[in-house]
LUMPA-887189 format. One record per residue (C-alpha): y, x, z; residue number from 1. Coordinates in Angstrom, 1 decimal. Each point is the difference from the previous one (the first is absolute). Example, Ala and Ser with C-alpha at 12.3 -4.5 7.8 and 13.67 -1.06 7.14 Angstrom:
REM LUMPA-887189
+--------+--------+--------+-----+
:  north :   east :     up : num :
+--------+--------+--------+-----+
:   -4.5 :   12.3 :    7.8 :   1 :
:    3.4 :    1.4 :   -0.7 :   2 :
+--------+--------+--------+-----+
***
This chain:
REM LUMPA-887189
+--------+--------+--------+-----+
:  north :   east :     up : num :
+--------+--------+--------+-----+
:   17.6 :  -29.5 :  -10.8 :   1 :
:   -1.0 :    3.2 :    2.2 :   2 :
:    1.0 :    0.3 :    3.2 :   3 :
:    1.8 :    3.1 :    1.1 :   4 :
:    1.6 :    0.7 :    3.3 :   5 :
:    3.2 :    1.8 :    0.3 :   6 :
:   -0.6 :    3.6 :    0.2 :   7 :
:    2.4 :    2.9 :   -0.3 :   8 :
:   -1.2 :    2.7 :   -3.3 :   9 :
:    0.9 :    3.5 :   -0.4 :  10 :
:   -1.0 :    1.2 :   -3.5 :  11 :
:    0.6 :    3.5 :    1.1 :  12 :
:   -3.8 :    0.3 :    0.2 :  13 :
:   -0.4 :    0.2 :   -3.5 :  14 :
:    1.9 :    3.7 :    0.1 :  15 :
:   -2.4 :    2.9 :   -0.7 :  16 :
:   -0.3 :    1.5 :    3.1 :  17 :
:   -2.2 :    3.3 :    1.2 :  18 :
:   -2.6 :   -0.8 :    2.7 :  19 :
:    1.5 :    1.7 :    2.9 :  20 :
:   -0.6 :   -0.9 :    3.8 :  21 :
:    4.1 :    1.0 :    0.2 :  22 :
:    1.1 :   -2.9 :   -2.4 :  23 :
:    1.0 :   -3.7 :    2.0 :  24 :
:   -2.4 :   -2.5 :   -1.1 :  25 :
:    1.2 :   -2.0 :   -2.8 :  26 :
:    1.1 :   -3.3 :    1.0 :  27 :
:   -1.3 :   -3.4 :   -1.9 :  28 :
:    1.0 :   -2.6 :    1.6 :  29 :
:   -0.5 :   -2.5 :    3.6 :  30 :
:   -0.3 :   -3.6 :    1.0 :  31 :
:    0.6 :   -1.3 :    3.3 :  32 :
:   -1.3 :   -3.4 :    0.7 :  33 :
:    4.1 :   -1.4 :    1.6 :  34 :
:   -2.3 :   -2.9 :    1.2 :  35 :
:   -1.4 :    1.7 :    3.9 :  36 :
:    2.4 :    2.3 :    1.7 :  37 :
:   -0.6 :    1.6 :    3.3 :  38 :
:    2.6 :    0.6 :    3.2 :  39 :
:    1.8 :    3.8 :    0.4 :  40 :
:   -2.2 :    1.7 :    2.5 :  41 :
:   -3.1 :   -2.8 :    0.5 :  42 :
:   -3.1 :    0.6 :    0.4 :  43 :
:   -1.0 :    0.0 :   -3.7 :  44 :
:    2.6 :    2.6 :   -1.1 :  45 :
:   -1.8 :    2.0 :    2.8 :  46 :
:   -3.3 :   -0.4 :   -1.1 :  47 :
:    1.4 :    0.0 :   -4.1 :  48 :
:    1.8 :    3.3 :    0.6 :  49 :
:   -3.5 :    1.6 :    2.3 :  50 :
:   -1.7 :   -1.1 :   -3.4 :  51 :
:    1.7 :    1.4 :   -2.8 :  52 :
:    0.0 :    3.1 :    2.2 :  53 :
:   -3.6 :   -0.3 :    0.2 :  54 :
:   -0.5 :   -0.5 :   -3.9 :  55 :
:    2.3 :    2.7 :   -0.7 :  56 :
:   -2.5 :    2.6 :    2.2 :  57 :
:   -3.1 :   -1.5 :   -2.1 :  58 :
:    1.6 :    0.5 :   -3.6 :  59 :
:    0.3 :    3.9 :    0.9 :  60 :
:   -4.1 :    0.0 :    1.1 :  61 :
:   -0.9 :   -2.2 :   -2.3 :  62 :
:   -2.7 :    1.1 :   -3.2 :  63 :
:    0.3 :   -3.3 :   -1.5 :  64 :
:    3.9 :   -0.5 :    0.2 :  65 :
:   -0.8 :   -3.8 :    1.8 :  66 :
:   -0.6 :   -1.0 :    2.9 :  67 :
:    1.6 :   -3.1 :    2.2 :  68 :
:    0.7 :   -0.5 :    3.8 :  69 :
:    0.8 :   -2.8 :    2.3 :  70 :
:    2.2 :    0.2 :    3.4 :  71 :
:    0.7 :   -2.6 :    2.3 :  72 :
:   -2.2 :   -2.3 :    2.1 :  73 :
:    0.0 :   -3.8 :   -1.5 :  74 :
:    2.1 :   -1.6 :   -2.3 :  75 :
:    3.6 :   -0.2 :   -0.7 :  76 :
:    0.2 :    3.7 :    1.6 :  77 :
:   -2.6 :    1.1 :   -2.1 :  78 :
:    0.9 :    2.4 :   -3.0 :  79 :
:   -2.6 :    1.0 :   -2.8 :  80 :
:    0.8 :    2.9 :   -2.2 :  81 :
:   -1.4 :    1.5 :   -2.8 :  82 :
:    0.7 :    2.9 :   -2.8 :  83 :
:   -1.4 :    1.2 :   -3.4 :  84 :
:    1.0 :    3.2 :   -1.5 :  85 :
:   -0.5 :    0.4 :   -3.6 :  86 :
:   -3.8 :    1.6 :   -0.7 :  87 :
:    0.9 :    3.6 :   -0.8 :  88 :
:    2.5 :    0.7 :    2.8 :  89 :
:   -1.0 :    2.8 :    2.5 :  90 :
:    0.3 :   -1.0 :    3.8 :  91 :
:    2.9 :    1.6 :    0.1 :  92 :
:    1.9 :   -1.5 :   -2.3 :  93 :
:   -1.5 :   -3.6 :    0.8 :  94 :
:    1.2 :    0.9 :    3.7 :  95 :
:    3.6 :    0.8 :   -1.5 :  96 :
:    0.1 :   -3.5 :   -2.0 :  97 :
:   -1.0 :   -2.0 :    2.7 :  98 :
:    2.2 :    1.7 :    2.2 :  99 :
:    3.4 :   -0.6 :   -2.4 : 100 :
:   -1.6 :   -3.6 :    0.3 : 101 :
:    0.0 :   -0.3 :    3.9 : 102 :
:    3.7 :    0.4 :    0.0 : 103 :
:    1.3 :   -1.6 :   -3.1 : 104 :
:   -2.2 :   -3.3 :    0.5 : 105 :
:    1.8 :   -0.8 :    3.2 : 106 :
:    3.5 :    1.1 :   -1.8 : 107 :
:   -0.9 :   -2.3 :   -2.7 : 108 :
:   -1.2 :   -3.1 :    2.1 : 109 :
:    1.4 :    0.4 :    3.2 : 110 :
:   -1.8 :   -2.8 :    2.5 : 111 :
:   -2.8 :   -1.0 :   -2.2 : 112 :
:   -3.0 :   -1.0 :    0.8 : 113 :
:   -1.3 :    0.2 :   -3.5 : 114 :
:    0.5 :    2.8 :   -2.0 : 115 :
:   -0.7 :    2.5 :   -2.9 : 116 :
:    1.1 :    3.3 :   -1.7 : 117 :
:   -1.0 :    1.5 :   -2.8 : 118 :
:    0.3 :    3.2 :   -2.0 : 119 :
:   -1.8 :    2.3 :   -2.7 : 120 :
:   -1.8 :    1.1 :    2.8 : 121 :
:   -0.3 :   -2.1 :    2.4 : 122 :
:   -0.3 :   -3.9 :    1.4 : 123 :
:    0.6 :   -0.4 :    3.5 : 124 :
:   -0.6 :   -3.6 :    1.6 : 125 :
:    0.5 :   -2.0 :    3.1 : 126 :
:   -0.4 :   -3.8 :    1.4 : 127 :
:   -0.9 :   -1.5 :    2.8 : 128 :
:   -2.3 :   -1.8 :   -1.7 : 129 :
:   -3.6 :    1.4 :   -0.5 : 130 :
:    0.0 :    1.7 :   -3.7 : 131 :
:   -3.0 :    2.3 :    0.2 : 132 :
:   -2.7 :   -0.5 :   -3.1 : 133 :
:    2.5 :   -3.6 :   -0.9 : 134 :
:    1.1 :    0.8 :   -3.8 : 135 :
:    3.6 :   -1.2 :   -0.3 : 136 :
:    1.5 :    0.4 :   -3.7 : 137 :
:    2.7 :   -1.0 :    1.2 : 138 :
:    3.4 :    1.2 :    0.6 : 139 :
:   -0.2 :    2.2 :   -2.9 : 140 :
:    2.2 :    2.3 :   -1.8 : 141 :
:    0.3 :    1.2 :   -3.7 : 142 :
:    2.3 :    1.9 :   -1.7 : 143 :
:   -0.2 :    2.3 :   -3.6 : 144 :
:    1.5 :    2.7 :   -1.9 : 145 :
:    2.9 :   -1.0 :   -2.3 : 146 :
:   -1.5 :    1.9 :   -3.4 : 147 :
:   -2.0 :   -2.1 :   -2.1 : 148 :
:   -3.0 :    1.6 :   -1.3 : 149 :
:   -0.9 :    0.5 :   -4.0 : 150 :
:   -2.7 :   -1.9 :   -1.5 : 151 :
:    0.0 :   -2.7 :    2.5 : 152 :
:   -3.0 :   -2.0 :   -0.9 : 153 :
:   -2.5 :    3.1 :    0.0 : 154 :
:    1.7 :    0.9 :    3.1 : 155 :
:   -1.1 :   -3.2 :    1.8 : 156 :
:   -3.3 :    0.0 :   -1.4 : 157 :
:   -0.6 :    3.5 :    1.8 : 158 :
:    1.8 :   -0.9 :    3.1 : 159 :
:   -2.0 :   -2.9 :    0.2 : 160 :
:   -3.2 :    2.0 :   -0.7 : 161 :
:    0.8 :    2.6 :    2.8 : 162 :
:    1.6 :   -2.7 :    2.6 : 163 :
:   -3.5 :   -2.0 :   -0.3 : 164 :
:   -1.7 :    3.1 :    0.3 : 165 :
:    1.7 :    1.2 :    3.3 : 166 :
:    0.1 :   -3.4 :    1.1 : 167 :
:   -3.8 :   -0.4 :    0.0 : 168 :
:   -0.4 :    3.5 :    1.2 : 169 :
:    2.2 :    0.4 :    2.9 : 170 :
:   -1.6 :   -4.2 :    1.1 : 171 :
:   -3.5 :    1.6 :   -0.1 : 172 :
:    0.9 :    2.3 :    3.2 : 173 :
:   -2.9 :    2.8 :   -0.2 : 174 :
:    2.2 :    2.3 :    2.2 : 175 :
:    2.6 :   -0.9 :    3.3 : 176 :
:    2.6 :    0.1 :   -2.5 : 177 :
:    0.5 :   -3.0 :   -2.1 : 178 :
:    1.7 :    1.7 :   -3.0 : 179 :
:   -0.6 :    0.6 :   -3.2 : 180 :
:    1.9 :    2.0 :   -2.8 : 181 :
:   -0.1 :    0.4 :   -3.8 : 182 :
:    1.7 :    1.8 :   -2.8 : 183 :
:    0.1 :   -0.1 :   -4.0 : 184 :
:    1.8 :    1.0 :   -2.6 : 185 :
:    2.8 :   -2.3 :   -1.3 : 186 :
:    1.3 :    2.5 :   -2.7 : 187 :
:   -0.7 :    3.5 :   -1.0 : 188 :
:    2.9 :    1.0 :    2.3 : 189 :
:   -0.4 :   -2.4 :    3.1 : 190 :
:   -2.5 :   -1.2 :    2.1 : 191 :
:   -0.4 :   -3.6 :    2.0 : 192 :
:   -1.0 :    0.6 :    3.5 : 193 :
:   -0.9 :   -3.1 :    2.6 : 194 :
:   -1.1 :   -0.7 :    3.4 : 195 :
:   -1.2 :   -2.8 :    2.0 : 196 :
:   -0.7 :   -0.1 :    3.8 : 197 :
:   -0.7 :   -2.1 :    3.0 : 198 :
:   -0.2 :   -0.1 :    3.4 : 199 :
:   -3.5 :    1.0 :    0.5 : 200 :
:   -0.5 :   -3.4 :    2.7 : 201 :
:   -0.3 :   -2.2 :   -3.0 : 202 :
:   -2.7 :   -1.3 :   -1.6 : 203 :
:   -1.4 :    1.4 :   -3.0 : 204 :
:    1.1 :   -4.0 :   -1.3 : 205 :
:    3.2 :    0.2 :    1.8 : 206 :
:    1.2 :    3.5 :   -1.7 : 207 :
:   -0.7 :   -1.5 :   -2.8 : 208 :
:    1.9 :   -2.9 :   -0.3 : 209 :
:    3.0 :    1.9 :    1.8 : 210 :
:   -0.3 :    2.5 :   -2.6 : 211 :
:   -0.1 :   -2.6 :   -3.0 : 212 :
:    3.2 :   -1.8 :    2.0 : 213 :
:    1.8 :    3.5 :   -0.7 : 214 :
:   -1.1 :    0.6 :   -3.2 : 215 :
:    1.0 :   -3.8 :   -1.4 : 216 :
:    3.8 :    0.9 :    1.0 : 217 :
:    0.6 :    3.8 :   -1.0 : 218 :
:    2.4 :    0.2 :   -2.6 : 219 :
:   -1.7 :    1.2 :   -2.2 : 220 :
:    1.9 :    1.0 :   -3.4 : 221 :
:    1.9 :    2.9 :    2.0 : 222 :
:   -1.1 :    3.5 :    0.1 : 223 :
:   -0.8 :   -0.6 :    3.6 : 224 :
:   -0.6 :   -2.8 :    2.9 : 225 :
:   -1.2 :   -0.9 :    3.7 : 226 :
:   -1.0 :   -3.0 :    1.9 : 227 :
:   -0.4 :    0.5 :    3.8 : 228 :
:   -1.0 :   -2.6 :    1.9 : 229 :
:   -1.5 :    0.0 :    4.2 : 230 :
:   -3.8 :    0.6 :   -1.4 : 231 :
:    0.8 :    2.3 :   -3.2 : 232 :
:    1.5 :    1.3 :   -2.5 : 233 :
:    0.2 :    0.9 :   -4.0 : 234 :
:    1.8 :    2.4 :   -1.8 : 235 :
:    0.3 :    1.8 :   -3.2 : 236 :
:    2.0 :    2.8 :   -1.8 : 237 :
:    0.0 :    2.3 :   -2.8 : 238 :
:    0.6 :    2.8 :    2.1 : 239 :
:   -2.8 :    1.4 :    3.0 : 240 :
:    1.4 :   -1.5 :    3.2 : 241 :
:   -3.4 :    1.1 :    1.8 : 242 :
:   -2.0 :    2.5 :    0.5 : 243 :
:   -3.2 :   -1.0 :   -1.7 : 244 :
:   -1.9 :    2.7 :    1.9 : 245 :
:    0.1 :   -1.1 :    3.1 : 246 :
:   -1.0 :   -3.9 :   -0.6 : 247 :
:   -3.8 :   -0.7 :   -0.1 : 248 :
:   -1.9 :    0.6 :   -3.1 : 249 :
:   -0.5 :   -3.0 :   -2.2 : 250 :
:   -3.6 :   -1.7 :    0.4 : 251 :
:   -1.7 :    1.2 :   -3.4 : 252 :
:   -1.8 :   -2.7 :   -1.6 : 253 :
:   -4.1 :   -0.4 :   -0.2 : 254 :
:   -1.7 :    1.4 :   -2.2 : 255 :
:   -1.9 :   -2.1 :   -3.2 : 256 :
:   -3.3 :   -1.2 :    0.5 : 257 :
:   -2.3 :    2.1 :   -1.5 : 258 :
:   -3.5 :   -0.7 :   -0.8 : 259 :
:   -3.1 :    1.1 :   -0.1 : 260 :
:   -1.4 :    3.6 :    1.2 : 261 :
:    3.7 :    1.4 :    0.1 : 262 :
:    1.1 :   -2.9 :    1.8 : 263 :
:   -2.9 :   -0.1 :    2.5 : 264 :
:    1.0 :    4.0 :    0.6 : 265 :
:    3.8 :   -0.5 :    0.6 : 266 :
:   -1.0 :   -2.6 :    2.2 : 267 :
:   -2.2 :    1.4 :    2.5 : 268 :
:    2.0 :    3.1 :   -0.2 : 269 :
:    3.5 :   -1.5 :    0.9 : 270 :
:   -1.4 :   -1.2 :    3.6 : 271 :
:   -0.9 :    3.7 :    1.1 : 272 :
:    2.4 :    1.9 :    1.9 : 273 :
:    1.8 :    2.3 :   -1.9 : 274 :
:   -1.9 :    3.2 :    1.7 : 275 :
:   -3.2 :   -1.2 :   -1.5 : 276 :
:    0.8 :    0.1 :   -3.4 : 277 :
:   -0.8 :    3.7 :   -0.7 : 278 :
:   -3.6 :   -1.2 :   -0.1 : 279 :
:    0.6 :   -1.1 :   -3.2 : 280 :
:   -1.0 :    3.2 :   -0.8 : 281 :
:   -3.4 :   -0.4 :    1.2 : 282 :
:   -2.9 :   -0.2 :   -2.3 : 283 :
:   -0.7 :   -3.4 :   -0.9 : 284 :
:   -2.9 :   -1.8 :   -0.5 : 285 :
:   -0.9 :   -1.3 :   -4.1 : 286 :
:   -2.6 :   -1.8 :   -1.4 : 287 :
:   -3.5 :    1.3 :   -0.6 : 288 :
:   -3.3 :   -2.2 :   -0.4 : 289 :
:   -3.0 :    1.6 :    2.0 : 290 :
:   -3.1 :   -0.7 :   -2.0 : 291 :
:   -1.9 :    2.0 :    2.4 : 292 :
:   -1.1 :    1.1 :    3.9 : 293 :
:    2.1 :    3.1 :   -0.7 : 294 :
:    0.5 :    2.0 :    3.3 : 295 :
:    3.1 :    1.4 :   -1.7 : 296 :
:    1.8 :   -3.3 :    0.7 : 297 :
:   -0.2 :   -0.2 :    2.9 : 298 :
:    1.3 :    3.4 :    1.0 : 299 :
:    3.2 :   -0.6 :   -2.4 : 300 :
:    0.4 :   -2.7 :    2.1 : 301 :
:   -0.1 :    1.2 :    3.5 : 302 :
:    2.1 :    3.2 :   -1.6 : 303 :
:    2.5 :   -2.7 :   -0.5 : 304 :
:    0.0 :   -1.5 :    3.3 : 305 :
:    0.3 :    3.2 :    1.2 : 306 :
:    3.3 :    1.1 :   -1.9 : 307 :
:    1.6 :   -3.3 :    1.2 : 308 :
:   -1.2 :    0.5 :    3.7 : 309 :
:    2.3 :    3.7 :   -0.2 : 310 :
:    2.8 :   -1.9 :   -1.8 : 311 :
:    0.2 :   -2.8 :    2.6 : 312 :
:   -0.5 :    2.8 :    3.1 : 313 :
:    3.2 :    1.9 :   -1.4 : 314 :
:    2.5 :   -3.1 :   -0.6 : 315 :
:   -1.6 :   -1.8 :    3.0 : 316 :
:   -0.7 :   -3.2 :   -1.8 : 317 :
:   -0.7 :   -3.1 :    1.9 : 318 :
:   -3.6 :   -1.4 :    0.0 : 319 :
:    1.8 :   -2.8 :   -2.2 : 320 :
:    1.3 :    2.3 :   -2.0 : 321 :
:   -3.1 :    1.8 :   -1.0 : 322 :
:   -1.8 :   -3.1 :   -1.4 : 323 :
:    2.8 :   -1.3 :   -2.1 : 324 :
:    0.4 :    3.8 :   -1.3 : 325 :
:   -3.4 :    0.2 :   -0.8 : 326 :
:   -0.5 :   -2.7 :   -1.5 : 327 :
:    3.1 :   -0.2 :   -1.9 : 328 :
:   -2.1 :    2.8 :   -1.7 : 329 :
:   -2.8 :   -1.7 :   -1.8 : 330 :
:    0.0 :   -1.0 :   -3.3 : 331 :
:   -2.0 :   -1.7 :   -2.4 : 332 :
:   -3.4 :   -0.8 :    1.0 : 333 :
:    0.8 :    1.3 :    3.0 : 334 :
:    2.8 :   -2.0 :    1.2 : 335 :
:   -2.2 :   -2.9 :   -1.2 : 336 :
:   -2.3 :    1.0 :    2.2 : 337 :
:    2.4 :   -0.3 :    2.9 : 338 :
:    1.4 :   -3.2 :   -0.9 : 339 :
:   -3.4 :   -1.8 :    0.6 : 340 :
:   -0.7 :    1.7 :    3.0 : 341 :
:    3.4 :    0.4 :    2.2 : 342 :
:   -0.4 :   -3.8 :    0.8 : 343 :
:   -2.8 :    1.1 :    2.1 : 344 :
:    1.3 :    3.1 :    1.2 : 345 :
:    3.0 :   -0.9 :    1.1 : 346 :
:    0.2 :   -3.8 :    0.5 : 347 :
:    3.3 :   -1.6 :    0.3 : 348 :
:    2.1 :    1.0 :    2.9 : 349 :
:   -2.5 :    2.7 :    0.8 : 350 :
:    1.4 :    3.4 :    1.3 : 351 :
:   -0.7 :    2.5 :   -3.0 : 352 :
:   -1.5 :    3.1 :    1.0 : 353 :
:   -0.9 :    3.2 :   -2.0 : 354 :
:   -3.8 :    0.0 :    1.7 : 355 :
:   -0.5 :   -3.3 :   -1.0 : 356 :
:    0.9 :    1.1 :   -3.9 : 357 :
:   -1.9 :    3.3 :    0.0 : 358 :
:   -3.0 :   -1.6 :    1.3 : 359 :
:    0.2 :   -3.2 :   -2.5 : 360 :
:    0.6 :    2.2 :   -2.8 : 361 :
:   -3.4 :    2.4 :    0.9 : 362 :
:   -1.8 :   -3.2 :    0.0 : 363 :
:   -1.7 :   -1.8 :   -2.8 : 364 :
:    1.6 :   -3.7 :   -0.4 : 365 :
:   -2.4 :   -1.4 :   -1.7 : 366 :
:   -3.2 :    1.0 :    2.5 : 367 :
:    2.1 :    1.0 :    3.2 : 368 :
:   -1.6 :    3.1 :    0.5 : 369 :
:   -0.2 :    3.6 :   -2.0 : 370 :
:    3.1 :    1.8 :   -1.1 : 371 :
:    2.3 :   -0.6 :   -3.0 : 372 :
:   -1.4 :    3.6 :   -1.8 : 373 :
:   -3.6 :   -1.6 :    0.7 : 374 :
:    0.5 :   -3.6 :   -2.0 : 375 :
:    0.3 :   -0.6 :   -3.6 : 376 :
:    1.8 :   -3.5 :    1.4 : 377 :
:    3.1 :    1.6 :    0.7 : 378 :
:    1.9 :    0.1 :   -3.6 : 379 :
:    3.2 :    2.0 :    0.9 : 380 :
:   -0.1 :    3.4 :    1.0 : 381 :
:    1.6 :    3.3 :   -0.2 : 382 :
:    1.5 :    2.4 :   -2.5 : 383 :
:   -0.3 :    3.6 :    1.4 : 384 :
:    3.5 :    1.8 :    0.2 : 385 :
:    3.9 :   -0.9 :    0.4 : 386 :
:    1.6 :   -3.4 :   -2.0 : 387 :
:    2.9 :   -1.7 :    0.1 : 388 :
:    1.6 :   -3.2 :   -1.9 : 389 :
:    2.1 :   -0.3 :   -2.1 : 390 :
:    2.7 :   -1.6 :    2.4 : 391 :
:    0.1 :    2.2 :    3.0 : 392 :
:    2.8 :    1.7 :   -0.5 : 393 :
:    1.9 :   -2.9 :    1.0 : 394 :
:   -1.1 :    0.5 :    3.3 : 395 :
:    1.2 :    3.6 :    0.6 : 396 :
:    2.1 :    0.7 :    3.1 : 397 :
+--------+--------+--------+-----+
***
């Protein structure tokens, strides 16, 4: 049977309400512990009362809407505090909620020792117990809206869908706000939106299993539903209740594996900076057997040196950055070429430098001496004039 502490509920939370730093936070609910109280005018409500202060401050300067504080020398005077604001809330209005929370959590649970407060906006925490990065599922709170929704089994199935998917999402971190938000259409007319969040001192692990503690008591055939515990939260609606906005952009997943040329292309080209990728406009090198000492080859292939040299001077490429360019370049016989030889040029955990390429590549491989235009060794050589695969306009911008 699950376990759940007493905790006072408002459902007024599930009103439609405008964003507005002029509205009272919505109340949820509180738990105070009844089990450690602490003497009118001790040390502790000195050092409690310094603290919330101090939390209160933070929440206004905060760009993460969390942060936690500790006042008081040893233990039992000691009081840790700590505060999340919900992911999309401006400092302002995360400096408003915790506010409302500095005065009504001593209102509530007058000479605790232990005690939380939440709302739509807000948690705001204290013990005198360390609490920092310790996951706690644990008083919790949930509550839903009285309207049952249509179509109740495809509505769990999507809810599911989307409360896995925040879950895992918000768990991964990626960003100093644990928090994670999705959306999809329930009916042509409505829309389910949901949200997970933690306090961004957990674990990866930790948020996880705090989140999938929430999750496994929503009530979840209503048209709407929280769980808040001391590490997190959960919550879902079929109207916005965030704005979307201003939370971080979801992660987007990797790309297939591709294979072969257009794989090898994507590839190399995904680990350049982003200013380097106009040289996909460069003229690349293709496949052409030399049968013959023709002079000609060799000149096509210091002309080609030369264009990337100007390239690489205007975008101010590193020496790094040259190679791989330049050799992301050959093809066919060419790039064969390169594969046998870059084991020697470049030997594992060798610096790569552009000299070292330019001279390897004027050099016969097969009798170490004598350019590339002067050896009928060398299979892969140039095509005269601008090319460009198939698959480079996936590179643009």
């Amino acid at each position: 049977m699950k376990s759940c502490f007493a905790v006072s509920l408002s459902l007024s939370f599930f009103v439609i309400r405008i964003f507005s730093t002029e509205l009272k936070p919505i109340y949820v609910g509180h738990n105070c512990s009844n089990t450690a109280l602490f003497t009118p005018n001790s040390t502790y409500q000195s050092n409690l009362e310094t603290l919330l202060s101090s939390l209160s401050t933070a929440a206004i300067n905060s760009s993460n809407g969390f942060d936690s504080a500790a006042v008081g020398r040893s233990p039992p005077d000691r009081a840790y505090g700590l505060f999340l604001c919900r992911g999309d809330l401006s400092p302002r209005m995360c400096g408003d909620c915790v506010a409302t929370g500095k005065v009504e959590i001593l209102q509530k649970c007058p000479n605790q020792r232990v005690s939380v407060i939440w709302y739509a906006e807000c948690m705001l925490r204290y013990s005198n117990q360390p609490i920092f990065s310790v996951m706690e599922r644990e008083p919790y709170a949930n509550a839903s809206n009285t309207e049952n929704v249509i179509d109740s089994t495809r509505f769990a199935q999507l809810l599911g869908e989307k409360l896995n998917d925040v879950a895992t999402r918000a768990s991964a971190g990626g960003s100093a706000k644990t928090v994670a938000v999705a959306q999809a259409d329930f009916t042509n007319s409505k829309k389910l939106y949901t949200l997970a969040q933690c306090t961004p001192d957990l674990t990866a692990s930790d948020c996880d299993t705090c989140l999938q503690f929430g999750i496994s008591n929503l009530v979840q055939e209503k048209q709407g539903g929280k769980v808040v515990t001391p590490s997190c939260n959960v919550r879902y609606e079929l109207y916005a209740f965030y704005y979307a906005s201003l939370l971080p952009e979801p992660v987007p997943p990797p790309p297939a594996p591709i294979t072969g040329r257009k794989g090898r292309l994507r590839s190399e080209m995904s680990l350049l900076p982003k200013r380097l990728r106009p040289l996909q406009l460069l003229p690349l090198m293709a496949t052409m057997e030399i049968k013959d000492r023709d002079r000609g080859d060799l000149e096509a292939a210091s002309l080609w040196i030369e264009e990337l040299e100007k390239a690489f001077d205007v975008l101010g490429c590193t020496d790094e950055e040259k190679v791989t360019l330049a050799v992301y370049q050959l093809q066919g016989n060419a790039n064969d070429w390169w594969k046998a030889t870059r084991g020697r040029v470049f030997p594992v955990n060798t610096v790569q430098t552009w000299a070292m390429f330019v001279e390897t590549f004027n050099v016969c491989p097969e009798d170490g001496g004598g350019s590339i235009g002067q050896s009928s060794e060398v299979l892969g050589w140039f095509e005269a004039g601008p090319s460009q695969p198939d698959d480079f306009s996936e590179f643009k911008g």
